[in-house]
C-alpha distance (Angstrom), angle and dihedral (degrees) to the residues before:
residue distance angle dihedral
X1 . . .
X2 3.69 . .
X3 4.13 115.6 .
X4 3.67 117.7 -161.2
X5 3.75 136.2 -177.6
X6 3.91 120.4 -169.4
X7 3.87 114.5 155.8
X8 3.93 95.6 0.6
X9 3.82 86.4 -65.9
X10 3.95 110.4 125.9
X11 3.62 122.1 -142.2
X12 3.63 127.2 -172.2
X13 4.10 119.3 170.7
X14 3.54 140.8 159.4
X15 4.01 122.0 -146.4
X16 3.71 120.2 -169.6
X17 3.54 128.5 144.1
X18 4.09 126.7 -159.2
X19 3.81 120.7 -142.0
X20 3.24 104.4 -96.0
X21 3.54 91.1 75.3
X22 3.73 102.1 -94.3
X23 4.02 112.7 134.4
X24 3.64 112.7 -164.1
X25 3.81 130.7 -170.8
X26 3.78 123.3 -174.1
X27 3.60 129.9 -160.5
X28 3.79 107.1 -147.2
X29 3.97 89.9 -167.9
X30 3.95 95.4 51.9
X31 3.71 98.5 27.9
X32 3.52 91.9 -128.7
X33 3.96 129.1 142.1
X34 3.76 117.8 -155.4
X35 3.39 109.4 -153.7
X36 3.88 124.1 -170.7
X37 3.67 118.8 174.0
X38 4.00 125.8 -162.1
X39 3.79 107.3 171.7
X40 3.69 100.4 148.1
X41 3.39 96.2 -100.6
X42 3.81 104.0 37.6
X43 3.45 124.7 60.8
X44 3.73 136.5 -175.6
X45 3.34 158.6 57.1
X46 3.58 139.0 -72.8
X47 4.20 145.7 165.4
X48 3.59 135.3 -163.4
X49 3.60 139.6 -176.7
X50 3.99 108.9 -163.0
X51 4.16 127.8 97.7
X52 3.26 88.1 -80.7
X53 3.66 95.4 68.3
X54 4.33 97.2 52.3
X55 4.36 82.9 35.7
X56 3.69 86.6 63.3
X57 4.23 90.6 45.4
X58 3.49 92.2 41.1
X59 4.22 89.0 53.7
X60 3.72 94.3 54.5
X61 3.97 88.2 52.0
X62 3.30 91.5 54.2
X63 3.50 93.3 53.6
X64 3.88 95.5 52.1
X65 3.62 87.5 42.4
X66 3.80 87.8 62.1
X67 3.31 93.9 36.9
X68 3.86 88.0 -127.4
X69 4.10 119.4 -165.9
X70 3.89 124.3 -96.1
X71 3.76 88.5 -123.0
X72 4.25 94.0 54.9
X73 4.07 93.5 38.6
X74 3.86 133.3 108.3
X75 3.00 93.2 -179.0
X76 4.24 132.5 65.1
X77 4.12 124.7 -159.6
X78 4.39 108.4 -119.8
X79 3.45 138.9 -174.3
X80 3.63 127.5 -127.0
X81 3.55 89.9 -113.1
X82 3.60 95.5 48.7
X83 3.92 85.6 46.1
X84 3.95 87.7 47.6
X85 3.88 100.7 47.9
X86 4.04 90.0 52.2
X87 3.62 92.2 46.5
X88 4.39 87.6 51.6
X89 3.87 87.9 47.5
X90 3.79 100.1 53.5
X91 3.74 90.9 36.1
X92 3.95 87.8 57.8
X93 4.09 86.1 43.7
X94 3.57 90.8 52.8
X95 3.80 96.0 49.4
X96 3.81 99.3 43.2
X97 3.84 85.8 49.4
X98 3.88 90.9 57.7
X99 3.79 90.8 39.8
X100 3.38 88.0 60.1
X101 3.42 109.3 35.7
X102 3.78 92.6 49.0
X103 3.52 93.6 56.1
C-alpha cells in the first residue's frame, strides 16, 4: 500500500495486477477498485465498490505478507506508473475504437 499526502489530502492505494492482464488499483480511503483490463481481446475499464473490491486488495497483501512464490500467485506487485501507463493505453484504445466505429 502506498500512502500519500500532497495538500493535506491523504491518499492510500494499492496497485497490483494478475496475469491475465487485469491491473487493479484500490483506494483504501474510498473503497473503490479501478479495474482496467487489456487481455487482447477485451478492453476497458471498470470500478466497483462492494467486498469484493477490498477482498481482492486484501488477497494480494496476503500474498506479499507471506512472501508467496511467482509461480503460486494471482496476484503481481505494480507501480503507479506502471498502473498509469496501462490505464493511458486502453483509454486511447477505447477512444480510437469509438472514433472509428462511429464514423
Amino acid at each position: 500500500m502506498e500512502t500519500t499526502q500532497a495538500n493535506g489530502v491523504i491518499t492510500a492505494k494499492t496497485r497490483f495486477r494478475t496475469s491475465d492482464g487485469s491491473y487493479f488499483c484500490y483506494d483504501h480511503i474510498e473503497g473503490v477498485l479501478v479495474t482496467v483490463i487489456a487481455d487482447g481481446a477485451r478492453k476497458g475499464i471498470f470500478t466497483r465498490t462492494d467486498s469484493t473490491a477490498s477482498m481482492l486488495a486484501r488477497q494480494f497483501h496476503l500474498e506479499e505478507m507471506h512472501n508467496v512464490p511467482d509461480e503460486s500467485r494471482l496476484y503481481f506487485p505494480l507501480t503507479e506508473r506502471q498502473f498509469k501507463q496501462k490505464l493511458w493505453t486502453i483509454l486511447n484504445d477505447v477512444d480510437n475504437t469509438l472514433h472509428y466505429t462511429a464514423l
